[in-house]
C-alpha positions in Angstrom: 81.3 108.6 88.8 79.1 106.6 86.6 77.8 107.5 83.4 74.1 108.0 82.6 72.1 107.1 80.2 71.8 110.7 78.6 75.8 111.3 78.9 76.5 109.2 75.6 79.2 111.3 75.2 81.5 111.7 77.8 84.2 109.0 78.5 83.5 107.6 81.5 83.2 104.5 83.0 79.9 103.0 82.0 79.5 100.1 84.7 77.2 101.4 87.7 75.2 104.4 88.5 76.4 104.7 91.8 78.6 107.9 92.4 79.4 110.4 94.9 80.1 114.1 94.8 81.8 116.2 97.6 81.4 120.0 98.2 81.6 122.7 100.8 85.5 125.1 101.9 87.8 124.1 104.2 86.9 127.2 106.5 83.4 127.4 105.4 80.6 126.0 107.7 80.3 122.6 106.7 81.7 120.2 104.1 78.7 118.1 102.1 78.8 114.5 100.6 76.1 112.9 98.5 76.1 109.3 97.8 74.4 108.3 95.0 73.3 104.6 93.9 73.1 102.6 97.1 70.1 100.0 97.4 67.9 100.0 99.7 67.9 98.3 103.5 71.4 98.6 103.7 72.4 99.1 107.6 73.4 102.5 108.3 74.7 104.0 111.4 76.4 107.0 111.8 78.8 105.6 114.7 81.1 103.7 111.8 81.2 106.9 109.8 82.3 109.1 113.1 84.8 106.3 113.4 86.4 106.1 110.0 86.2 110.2 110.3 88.3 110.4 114.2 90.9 107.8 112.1 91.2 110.3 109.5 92.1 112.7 111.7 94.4 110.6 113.9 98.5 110.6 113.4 101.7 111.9 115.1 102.7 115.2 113.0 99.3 116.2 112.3 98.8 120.4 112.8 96.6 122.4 115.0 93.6 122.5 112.6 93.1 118.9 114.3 93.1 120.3 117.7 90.0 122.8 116.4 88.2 119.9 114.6 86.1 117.1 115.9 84.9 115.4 112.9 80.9 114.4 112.9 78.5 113.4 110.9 74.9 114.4 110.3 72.7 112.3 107.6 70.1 114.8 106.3 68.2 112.1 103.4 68.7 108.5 102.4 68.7 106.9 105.5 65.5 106.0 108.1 65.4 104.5 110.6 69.0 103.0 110.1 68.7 101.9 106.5 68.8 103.4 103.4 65.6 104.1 101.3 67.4 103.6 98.0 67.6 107.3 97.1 70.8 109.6 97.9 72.2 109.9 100.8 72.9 113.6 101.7 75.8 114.3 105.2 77.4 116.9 106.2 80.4 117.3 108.3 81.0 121.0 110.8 83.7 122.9 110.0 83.8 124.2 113.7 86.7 126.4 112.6 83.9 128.3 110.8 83.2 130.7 113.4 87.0 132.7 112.7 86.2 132.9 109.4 82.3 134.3 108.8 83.5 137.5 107.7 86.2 136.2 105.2 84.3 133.0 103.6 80.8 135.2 103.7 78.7 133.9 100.7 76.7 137.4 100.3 78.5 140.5 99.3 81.2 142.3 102.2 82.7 145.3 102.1 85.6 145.9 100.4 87.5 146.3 103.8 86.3 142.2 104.7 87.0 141.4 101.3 90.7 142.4 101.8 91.4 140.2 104.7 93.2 137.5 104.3 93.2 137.6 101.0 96.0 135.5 98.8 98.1 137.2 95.9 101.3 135.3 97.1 101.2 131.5 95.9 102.8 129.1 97.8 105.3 126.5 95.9 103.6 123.1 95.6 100.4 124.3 96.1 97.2 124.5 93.4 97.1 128.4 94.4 99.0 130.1 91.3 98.0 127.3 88.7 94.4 127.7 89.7 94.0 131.3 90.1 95.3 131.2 86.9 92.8 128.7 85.2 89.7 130.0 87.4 91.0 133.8 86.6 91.2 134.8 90.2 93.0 137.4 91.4 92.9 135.9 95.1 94.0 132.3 95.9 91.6 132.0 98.8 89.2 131.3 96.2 91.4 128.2 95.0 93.1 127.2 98.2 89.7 126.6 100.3 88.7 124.3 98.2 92.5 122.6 96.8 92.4 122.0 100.8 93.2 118.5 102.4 90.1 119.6 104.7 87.6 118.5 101.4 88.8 114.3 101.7 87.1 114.5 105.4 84.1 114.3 103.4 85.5 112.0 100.9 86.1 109.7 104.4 82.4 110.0 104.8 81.3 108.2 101.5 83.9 106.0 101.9 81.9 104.9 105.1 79.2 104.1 103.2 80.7 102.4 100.6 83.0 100.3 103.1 79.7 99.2 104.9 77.9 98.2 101.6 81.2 95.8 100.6 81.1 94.4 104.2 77.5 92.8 103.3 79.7 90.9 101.0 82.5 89.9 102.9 84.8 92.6 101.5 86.9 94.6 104.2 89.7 97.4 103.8 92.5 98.4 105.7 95.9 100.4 105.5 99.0 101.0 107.1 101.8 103.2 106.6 104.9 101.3 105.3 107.2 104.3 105.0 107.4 108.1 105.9 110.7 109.7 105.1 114.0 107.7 105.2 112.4 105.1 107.4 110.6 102.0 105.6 109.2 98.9 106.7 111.7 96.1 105.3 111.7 94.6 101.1 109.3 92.0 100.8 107.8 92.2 104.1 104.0 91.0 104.0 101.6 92.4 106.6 99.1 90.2 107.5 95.6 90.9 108.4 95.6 90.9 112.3 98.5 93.1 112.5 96.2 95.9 110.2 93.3 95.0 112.4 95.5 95.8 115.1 96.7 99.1 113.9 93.3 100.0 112.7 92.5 102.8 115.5 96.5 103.7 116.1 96.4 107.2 117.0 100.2 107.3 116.5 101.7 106.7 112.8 99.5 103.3 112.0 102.9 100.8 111.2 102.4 97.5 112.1 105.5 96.8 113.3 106.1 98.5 117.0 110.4 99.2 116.2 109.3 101.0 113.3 106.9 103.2 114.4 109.3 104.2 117.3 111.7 105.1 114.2 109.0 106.7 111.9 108.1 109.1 114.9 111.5 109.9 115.8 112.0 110.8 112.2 108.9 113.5 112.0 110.2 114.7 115.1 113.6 115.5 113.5 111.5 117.0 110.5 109.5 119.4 113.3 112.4 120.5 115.0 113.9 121.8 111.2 110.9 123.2 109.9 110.4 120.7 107.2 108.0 118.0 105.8 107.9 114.6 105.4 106.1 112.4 102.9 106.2 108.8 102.9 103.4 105.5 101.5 100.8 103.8 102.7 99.0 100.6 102.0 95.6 99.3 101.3 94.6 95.7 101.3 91.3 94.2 100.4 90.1 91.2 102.0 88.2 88.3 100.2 87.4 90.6 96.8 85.6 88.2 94.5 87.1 87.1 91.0 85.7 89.2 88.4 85.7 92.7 89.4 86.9 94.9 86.4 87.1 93.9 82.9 90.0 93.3 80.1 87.4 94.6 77.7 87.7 98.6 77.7 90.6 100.4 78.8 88.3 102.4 81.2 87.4 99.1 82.9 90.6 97.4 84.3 90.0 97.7 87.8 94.0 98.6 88.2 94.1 101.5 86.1 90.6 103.1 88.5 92.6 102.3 91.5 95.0 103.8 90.2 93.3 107.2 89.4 91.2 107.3 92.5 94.3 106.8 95.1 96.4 109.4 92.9 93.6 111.9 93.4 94.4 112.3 97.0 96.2 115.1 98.2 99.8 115.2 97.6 100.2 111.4 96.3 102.6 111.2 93.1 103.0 107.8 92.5 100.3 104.5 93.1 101.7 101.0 92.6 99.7 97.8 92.7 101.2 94.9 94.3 105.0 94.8 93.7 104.7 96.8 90.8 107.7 98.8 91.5 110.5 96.2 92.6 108.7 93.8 89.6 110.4 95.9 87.1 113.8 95.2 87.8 113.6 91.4 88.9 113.4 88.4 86.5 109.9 86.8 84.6 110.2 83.6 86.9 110.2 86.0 90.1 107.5 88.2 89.4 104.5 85.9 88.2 102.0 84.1 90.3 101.9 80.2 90.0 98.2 78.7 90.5 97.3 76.3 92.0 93.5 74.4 92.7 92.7 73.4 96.4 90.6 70.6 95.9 89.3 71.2 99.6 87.7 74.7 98.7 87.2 74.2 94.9 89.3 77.3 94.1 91.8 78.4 92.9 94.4 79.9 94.3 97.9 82.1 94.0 101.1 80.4 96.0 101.9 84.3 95.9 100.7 87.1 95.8 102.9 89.7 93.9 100.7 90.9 91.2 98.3 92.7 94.4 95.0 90.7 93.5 95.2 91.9 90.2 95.2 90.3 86.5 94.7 91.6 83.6 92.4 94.2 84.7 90.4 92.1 86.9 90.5 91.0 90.7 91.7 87.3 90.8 90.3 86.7 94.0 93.8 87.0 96.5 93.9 90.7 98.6 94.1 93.5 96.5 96.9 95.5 97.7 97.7 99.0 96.4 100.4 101.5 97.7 100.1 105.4 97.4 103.7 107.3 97.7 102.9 110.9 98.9 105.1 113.6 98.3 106.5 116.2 101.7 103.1 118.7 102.2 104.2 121.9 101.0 103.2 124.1 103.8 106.1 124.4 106.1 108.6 126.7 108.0 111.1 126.3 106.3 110.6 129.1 103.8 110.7 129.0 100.0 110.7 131.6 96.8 107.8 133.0 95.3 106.4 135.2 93.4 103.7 137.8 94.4 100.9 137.2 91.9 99.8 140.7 91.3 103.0 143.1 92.5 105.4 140.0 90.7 108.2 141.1 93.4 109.5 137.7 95.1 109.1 136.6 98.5 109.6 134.1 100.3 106.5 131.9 101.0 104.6 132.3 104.5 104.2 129.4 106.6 100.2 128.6 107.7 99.3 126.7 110.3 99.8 122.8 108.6 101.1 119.2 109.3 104.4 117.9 108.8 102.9 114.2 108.2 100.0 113.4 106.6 100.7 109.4 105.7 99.0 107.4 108.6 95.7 110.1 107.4 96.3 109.7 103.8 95.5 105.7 104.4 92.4 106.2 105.7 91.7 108.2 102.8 93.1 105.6 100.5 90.7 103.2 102.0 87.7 105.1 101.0 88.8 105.6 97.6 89.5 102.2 97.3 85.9 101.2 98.9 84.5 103.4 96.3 85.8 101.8 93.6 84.9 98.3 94.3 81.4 99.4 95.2 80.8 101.0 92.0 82.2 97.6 90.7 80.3 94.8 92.4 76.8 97.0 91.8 77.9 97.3 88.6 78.4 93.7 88.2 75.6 92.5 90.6 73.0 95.4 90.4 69.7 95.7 92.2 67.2 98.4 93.9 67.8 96.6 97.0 70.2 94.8 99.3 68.3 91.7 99.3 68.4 92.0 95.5 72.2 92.4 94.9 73.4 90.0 97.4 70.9 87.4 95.6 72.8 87.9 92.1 76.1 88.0 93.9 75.3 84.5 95.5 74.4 83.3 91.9 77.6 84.3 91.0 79.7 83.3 93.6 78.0 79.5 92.8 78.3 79.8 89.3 82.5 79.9 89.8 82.2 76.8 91.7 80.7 74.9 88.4 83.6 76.5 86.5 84.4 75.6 83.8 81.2 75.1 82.5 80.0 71.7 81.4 
């Protein structure tokens, strides 16, 4: 989030004032988002949110916690009349789920009989139950594991929205698609274009681009279903027509790779982010890894002849898609049973299984998305500014005329 004026302190990035902060449990009645910074007379509507929400929650393996939920939004400030006044947008999402669990997620006080039910002394491997009921000094992981929940990056989904609908004024889409779950990866080197994301945008299905695949990738989670197992697997994001310039070399906390980086490897269960061909790069050759430039005299740009380094130089966007992949590890709710260790009795178990998915990828893109929309909206108002739309676009068209003077006379 961006750093105020009266934070001189902390270490954060310093560029932009726009921000967003999530709250609410995954089986309490409503998750809440507040978007922070946007200008004013942007075009809002809330049928683009429900959208980017249903494609969240869209994907072959997903668990029954899907069947229960039909993901809504509901703008409560910031918004009138279709555009936003400049002040924070407030939305809230139903947990509909909410209605089996009054008694156990109660905010006021209960009776020591409600307080008992389903409570959590038994931690489940993988999960942020024993580590955080550890830190937060909790003696019952339902106080960590509501939150820790997937359930919270629905809401996540919903800023995203907002920032994806701000970067389109500019020209600036986002999409994903899934490039690998389990054993079964799209092939080295392969390029996806952007009418083949386009056309995977609303797959219900595993959102692979190529149609052999996805018959492959779904056969795969079946396998994992039928054996009481997980899979894990990476997704894609590309940016469309990013401008040159976003980020800086200057600060360490300014290189537009290294935010990427830390925003996509804040969702749920990814362990790894690579930008561009960042992982095969390491074992080829100098001459194979680098982009040659070129100037097309036609559009007074300049260009890459590839595109290997993912948009990114340096710290900065170079002006070619930005394309960042997220590798997310197997969910670690599942049948199959593993050892633990009962928090407060210390006698082992083996972990119970709650109701949970066995793939999260094609979802985890859609997430991806909106933490990558995030980031480039807190980088082009950063860079661009203004109180209102008309404002920053203005400075933005400056800009966009000033590279095509470059280099200066």
């Amino acid at each position: 989030m961006g750093k105020r004026a009266s934070d001189p302190d902390e270490m954060t990035y310093t560029g932009t004032m726009f921000s967003f902060v999530t709250a609410g449990e995954s089986h309490g009645p409503a998750l809440v988002t507040i978007v922070d910074g946007l200008p004013a007379n942007l075009e809002v509507g809330t049928d683009f949110i429900d959208r980017e929400l249903t494609r969240r929650q869209a994907g072959f393996g997903r668990g029954g916690r899907m069947r229960i939920e039909s993901d809504r939004v509901r703008i409560l400030s910031g918004v009138r009349h279709g555009r936003t006044l400049g002040s924070p947008v407030a939305m809230t999402i139903e947990n509909r789920d909410w209605k089996n669990w009054e008694d156990v997620m109660s905010p006021g006080v209960v009776s020591n009989e409600v307080a008992a039910k389903r409570r959590v002394t038994r931690p489940r491997p993988g999960h942020a139950d024993l580590v955080g009921s550890q830190k937060f000094d909790q003696s019952d992981a339902r106080n960590i594991l509501e939150r820790s929940s997937a359930r919270e990056t629905t809401a996540r989904v919903a800023a995203g929205a907002l920032a994806k609908l701000f970067l389109q004024a500019f020209g600036i889409e986002i999409l994903s698609h899934t490039t690998a779950i389990g054993a079964v990866r799209l092939p080295d080197g392969f390029r996806v274009s952007w009418e083949q994301l386009e056309s995977a945008r609303d797959d219900a299905v595993v959102r692979c681009v190529l149609g052999e695949y996805s018959a492959r990738m779904v056969a795969e989670i079946e396998r994992a279903q039928q054996e009481g197992d997980t899979l894990g697997g990476t997704f894609e994001v590309v940016v469309r027509n990013p401008p040159v310039g976003l980020g800086s070399h200057t600060s360490w906390d300014r290189r537009l790779d290294g935010r990427l980086a830390q925003a996509v490897m804040s969702i749920n269960a990814v362990k790894a982010v690579e930008i561009g061909d960042g992982v095969r790069a390491v074992s080829d050759r100098g001459s194979a890894v680098h982009d040659e430039i070129a100037f097309d005299s036609g559009t007074g740009r300049f260009r890459r002849l590839s595109n290997r380094a993912g948009g990114l130089e340096g710290g900065m966007s170079n002006g070619e898609e930005i394309r960042v992949v997220g590798y997310l590890k197997p969910i670690p709710t599942l049948r199959k049973a593993l050892r633990s260790v009962d928090m407060v009795s210390k006698e082992p178990f083996l972990a119970a299984h709650e109701r949970s998915d066995t793939c999260v990828v094609p979802a985890a893109g859609v997430i991806g998305e909106a933490m990558v929309a995030h980031v480039l909206a807190q980088d082009v108002l950063g860079k661009f500014g203004g109180d209102s739309m008309v404002e920053t676009l203005r400075n933005y068209s400056g800009y966009v005329e000033q590279l095509s003077r470059f280099p200066p006379g």
